[in-house]
N, C-alpha and C positions, 0 to 999 in steps of 0.2 A: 504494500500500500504506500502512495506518494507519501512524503513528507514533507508540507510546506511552512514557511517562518515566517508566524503571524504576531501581530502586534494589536493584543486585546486588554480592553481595560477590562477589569474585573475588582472583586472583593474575596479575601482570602475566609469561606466558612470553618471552613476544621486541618489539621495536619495532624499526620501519622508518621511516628518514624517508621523507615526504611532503610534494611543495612546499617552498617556502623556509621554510616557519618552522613545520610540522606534524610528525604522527608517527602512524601507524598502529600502535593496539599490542591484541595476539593477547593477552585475555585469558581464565584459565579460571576460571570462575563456576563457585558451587553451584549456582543455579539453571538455565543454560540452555546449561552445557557450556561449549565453547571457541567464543569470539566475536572478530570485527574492532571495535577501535573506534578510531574519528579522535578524535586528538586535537588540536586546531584551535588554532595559534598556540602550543602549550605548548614550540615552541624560541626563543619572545622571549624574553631576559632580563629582562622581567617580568612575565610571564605567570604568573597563578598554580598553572596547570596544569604546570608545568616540573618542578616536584621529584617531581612524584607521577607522572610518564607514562614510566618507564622499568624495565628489569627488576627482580624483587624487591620490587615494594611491593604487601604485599597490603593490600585498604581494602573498602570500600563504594562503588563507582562508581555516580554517577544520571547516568543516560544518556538519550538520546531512542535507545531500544529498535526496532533493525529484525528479524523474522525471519529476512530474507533480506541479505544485503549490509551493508555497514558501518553500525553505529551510531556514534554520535556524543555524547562524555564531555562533562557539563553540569560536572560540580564529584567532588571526591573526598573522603571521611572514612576519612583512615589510619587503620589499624589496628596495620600493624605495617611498617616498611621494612628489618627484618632486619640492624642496626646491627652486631653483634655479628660476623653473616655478612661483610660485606662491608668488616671491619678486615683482614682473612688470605687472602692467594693461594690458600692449599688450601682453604679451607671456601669460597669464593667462586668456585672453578674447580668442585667437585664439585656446589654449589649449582645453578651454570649447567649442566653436564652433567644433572641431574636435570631441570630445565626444558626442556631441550630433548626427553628422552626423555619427559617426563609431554606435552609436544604434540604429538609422535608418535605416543602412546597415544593420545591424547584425540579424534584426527584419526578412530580406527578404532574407537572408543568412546565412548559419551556416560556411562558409567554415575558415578553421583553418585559414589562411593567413591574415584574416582582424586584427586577433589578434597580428600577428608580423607585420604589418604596425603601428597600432597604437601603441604598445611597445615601434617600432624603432621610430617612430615620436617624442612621447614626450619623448625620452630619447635626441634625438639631440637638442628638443628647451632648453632642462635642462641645455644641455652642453651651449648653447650660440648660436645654427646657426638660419639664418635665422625663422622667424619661419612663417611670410606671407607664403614663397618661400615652406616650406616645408607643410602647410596648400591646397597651391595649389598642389602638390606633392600628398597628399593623399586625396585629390578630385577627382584627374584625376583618381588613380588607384581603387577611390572604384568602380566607371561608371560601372567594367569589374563584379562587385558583386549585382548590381541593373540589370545586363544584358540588359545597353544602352550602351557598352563603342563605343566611336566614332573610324571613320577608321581614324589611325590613320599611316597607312603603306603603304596606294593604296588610289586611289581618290575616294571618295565618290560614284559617281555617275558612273564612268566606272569602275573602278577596276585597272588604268593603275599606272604604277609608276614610268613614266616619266613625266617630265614638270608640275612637283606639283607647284603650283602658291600661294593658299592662303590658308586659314581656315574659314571656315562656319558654324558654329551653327547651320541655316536653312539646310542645304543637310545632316550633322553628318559627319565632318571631314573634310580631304582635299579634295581639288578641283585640278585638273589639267588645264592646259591652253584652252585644247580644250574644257570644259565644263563647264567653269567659263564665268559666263553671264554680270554682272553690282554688282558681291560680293564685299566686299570692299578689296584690294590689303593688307595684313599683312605684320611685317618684315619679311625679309628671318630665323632671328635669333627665331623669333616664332615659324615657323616649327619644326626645331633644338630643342627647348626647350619644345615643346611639347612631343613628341617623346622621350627624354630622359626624361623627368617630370613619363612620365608613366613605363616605363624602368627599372629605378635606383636601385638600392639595396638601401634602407634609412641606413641599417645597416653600409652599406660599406663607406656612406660618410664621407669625412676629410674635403674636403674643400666646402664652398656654396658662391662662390664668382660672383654672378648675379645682375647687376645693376638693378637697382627699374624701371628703363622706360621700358627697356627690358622683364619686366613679365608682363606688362600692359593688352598688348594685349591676353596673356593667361591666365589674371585673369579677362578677359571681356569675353572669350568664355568660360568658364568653367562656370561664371554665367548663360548666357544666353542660356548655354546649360543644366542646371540645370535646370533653368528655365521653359523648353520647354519640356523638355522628362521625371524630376525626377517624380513631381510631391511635390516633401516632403518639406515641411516649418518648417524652423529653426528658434525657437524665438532667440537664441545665436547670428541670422544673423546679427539683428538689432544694436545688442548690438556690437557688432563685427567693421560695417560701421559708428558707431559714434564713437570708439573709435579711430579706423582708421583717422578719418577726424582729433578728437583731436590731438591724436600724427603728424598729417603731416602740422595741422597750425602753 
């Protein structure tokens, strides 16, 4: 099979070492989706490849380009290695949970978009915004790349778009009045922020000015709607709900 030397931006999701002094690292590209690429000798201590072949560096990789099976990283032009991200246990714990779940996605998806969600994600936790608010943010919109996203416009169960009442996990979305049985009653502001959660341009945001009780409830249905319909287990979760519990004692 050809081998051609391609020059693709991408973000580095995961690395595995390989051999005594290599690393294979699961990059997601604009152009060609989620790829393997060997990275060859970059765990010498002076290999120039060492700084740049681990999670979190997004760059311009020029590669020797395979279709099929592992390519192979020639040189790197950083772009960004998310300096800011990886000062803080929280923003570097939900960083890595986001990676893990954009290569889950990406696994049952090629579509170009997942790539500028996650760009625009860790580029806003880097700046300093929220970065739970914006972890829920690209939870809700990957649903629409796993092809479960919830109704999240009309009622679940009828289709109507009056008298939306609450949010359900068990039906996939809103509920309206007429159709909502003994579900539990949500805030009105949950709706609201569902809805825009899935909406937003990540690019476009300046401000994330959302009080922590106020996400509550759509960081309970987004679980348990993950839960229920993804299927996919994140070891990052783990690590993610202890870390959480330490920073809020």
């Amino acid at each position: 099979m050809r081998t051609k030397i391609k020059c693709v931006e991408g973000i580095i999701l995961s690395e595995v070492n390989y051999s005594e002094s290599s690393k294979i690292l699961n990059i997601l590209t604009r152009e060609y989706g989620l790829i393997g690429v060997l990275s060859r000798g970059c765990r010498n201590i002076k290999s120039k490849l060492r700084s740049v072949s681990r999670n979190l560096i997004y760059a311009s990789f020029h590669i020797y380009y395979k279709e099929e099976g592992l390519s192979t990283l020639i040189s790197v032009d950083l772009l960004s290695s998310y300096n800011h991200i990886i000062m803080y246990l929280n923003k570097i714990t939900y960083a890595t949970y986001i990676l893990e779940l954009v290569k889950q996605v990406s696994m049952q998806s090629d579509e170009e978009e997942i790539f500028s969600i996650l760009k625009a994600s860790l580029q806003k936790i880097d700046e300093g915004f929220d970065e739970a608010i914006l972890t829920n943010i690209v939870e809700l919109k990957c649903l629409n790349y796993l092809g479960i996203r919830p109704s999240i416009d009309c009622c679940a169960l009828c289709g109507g778009h009056t008298d939306i009442l609450t949010l359900s996990s068990d039906v996939g979305g809103l509920l309206c009045k007429n159709c909502r049985t003994n579900e539990f009653l949500v805030k009105e502001i949950t709706l609201t922020l569902i809805r825009m959660f899935y909406y937003v341009d990540i690019d476009k945001i300046t401000k994330l000015s959302i009080k922590s009780e106020n996400v509550v409830e759509v960081n309970r249905f987004l679980q348990e709607y993950y839960e229920k319909y993804t299927g996919i287990y994140l070891k990052s979760k783990k690590m993610l709900e202890k870390v959480t519990k330490l920073v809020e004692s």
